[in-house]
C-alpha positions in Angstrom: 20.9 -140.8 207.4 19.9 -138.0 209.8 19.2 -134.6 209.4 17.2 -132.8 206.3 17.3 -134.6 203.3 16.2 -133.7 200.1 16.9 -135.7 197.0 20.3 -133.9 195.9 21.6 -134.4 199.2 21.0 -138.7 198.8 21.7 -139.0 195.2 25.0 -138.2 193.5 24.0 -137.2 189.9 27.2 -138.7 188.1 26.1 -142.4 189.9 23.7 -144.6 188.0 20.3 -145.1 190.2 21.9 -148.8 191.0 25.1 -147.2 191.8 23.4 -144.8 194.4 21.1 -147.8 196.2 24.6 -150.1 196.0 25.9 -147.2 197.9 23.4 -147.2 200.6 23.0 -150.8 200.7 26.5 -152.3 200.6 25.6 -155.9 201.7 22.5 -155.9 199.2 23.2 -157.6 196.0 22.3 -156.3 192.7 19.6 -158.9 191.9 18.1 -157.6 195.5 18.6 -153.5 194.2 17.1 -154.1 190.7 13.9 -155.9 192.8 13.8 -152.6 195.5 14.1 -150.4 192.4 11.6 -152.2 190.5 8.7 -151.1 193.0 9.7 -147.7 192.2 9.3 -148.2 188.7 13.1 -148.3 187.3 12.8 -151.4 185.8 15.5 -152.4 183.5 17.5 -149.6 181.6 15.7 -147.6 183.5 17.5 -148.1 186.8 21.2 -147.6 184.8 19.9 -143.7 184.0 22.3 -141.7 185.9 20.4 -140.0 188.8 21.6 -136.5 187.1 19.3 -136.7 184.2 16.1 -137.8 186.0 13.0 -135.8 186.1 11.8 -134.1 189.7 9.7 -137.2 191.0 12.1 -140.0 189.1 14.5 -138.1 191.8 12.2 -138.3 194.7 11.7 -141.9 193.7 15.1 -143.0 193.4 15.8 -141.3 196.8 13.3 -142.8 199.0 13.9 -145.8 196.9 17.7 -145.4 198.3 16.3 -143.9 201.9 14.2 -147.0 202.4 16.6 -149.7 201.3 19.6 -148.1 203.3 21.7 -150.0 205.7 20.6 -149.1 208.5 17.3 -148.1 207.6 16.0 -144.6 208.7 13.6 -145.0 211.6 11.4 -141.6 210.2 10.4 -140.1 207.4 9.4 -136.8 207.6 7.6 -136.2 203.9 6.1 -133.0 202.4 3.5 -133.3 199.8 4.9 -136.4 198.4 2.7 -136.5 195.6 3.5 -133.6 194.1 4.5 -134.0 190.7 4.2 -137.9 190.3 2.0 -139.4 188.2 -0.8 -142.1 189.4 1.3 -145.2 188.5 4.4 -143.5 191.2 1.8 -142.4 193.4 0.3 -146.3 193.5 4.1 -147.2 193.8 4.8 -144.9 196.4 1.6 -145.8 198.8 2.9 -149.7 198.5 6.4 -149.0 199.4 5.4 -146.7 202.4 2.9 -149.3 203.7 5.2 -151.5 203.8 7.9 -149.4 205.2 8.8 -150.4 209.0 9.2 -147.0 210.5 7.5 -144.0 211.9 5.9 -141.8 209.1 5.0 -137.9 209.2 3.1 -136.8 206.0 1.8 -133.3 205.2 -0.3 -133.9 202.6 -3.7 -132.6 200.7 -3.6 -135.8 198.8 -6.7 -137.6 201.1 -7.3 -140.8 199.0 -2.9 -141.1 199.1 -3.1 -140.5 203.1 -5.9 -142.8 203.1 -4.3 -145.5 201.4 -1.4 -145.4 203.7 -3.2 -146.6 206.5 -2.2 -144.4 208.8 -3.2 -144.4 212.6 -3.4 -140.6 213.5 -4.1 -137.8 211.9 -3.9 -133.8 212.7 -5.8 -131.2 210.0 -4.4 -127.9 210.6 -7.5 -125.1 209.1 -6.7 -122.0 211.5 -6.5 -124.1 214.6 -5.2 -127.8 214.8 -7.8 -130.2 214.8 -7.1 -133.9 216.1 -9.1 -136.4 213.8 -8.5 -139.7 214.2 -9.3 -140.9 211.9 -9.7 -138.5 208.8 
């Protein structure tokens, strides 16, 4: 997936949150879905919702759930306060996944202790004039 995504343009809202991963993931079983999805905390029932009736960070879950276990996966991901609106258990979720996540990763973030726990490599702090601090 190229471009600008945001989570309406991964998920298709009539699809369950399997259904939309499945799509992504065509060779992936569903033993190996439900085990991606239950990092992202849609464990069980949970991961049959229908991506149309999930809350604002369920969504951004599901989609960089779906994002990271796509065939081929994206080589960057460009996020913009990812925290926003999840709660600590997503955000402890979301840190894991993105550690382990294989790719290039650009984060703008206020969230230090998330940032930090991402083990990033380089970071820029933009206060009136960009300021290289490696590391924060």
């Amino acid at each position: 997936m190229s471009g600008t995504c945001r989570s309406a343009d991964i998920l298709d809202p009539g699809l369950t949150v399997v259904q939309n991963v499945a799509r992504s993931a065509p060779t992936a079983t569903e033993n190996q879905i439900r085990a991606q999805l239950a990092r992202f905390l849609f464990r069980g029932r949970r991961a049959d919702q229908r991506a149309g009736t999930l809350s604002g960070g369920e969504l951004f879950r599901a989609a960089l759930a779906t994002l990271l276990f796509a065939e081929p996966a994206p080589q960057l991901l460009l996020l913009d306060e990812p925290t926003n609106n999840l709660d600590m258990a997503s955000v402890r979720q979301l840190s894991g996944a993105l550690r382990s996540y294989q790719g290039a990763l650009l984060v703008a973030s206020h969230d230090v202790p998330f940032l930090r726990g991402l083990g990033l490599t380089r970071w820029l702090r933009i206060e009136g004039e960009l300021a290289d601090i490696d590391p924060l």
